[in-house]
Structure formats: C-alpha cells, structure tokens
N, C-alpha and C positions, 0 to 999 in steps of 0.2 A: 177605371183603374189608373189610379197616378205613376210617374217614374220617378222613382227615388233614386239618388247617389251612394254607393256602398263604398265601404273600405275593407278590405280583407285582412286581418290581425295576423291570417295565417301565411300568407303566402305574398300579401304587402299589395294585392292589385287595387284599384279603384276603378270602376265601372258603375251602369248604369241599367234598372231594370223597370220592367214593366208587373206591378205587383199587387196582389190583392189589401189591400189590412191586415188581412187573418194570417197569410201565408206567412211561411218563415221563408225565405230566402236561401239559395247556395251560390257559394262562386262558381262563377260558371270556368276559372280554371281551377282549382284545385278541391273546388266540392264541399268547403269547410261553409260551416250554419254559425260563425263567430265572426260576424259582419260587425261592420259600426257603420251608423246610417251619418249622412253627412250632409250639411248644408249647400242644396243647388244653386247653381250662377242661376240671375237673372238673366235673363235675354233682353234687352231690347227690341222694340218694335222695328223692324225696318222698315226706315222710311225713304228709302232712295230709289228713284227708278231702276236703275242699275240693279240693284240686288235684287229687286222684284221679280226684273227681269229673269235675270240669272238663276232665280230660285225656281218659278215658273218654268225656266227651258228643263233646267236638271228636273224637274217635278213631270213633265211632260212626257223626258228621254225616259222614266224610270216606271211611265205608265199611270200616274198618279195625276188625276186632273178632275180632284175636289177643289183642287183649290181658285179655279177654272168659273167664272159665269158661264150660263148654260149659252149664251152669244159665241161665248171663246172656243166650248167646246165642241160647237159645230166646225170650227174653222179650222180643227186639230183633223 
C-alpha cells in the first residue's frame, strides 16, 4: 500500500495517508471524501553519517530495528 498526499477542499488540511487503490479516503479531521491527491516531495537519500546515525538512534528509542543488521541487533 503506497502513501499518497491529500488535500482537503473542505476544511483546507493537507496530510498524509496509508491507502489501498480501490479505497476512497476521508480527512481524518473533518471526515469530508472531497480530497485532491497531490504531488509527494522527494526525499533524498541520506547520505551523511550523522543522519544515519540520528535516524537509527530515534529508530531504536522508538523500538523499530529493521532497519538494523542482524550484527547491530545483537548489540541493541
């Protein structure tokens, strides 16, 4: 399932959701099915120690360590 970019016509928010194809979508504030899908930033790759880092510890603190070799996560 991809994550598409919404825009809400009704009530003005933009968010982000986790979505089938098929599925129609609601805002998740005010509940309105009169979305406009929108064009996602890119991400670039990060390639800096530093951010790997930093990704990795928050990714750690928050229980998540897929993203972890099986080396790394013995030492967790």
């Amino acid at each position: 399932m991809p994550i598409f970019d919404y825009h809400c016509c009704d009530c003005d928010a933009d968010f982000e959701l986790l979505v089938m194809n098929s599925t129609i979508p609601n805002c998740p504030q005010c509940g309105s099915q009169h979305l406009e899908k929108q064009i996602s930033r890119v991400a670039a790759p990060g390639r800096s120690a530093g951010l790997k880092a930093r990704a990795r510890a928050q990714a750690a603190k928050e229980g998540h360590l897929s993203n972890f070799s099986p080396a790394e996560r013995k030492l967790r």
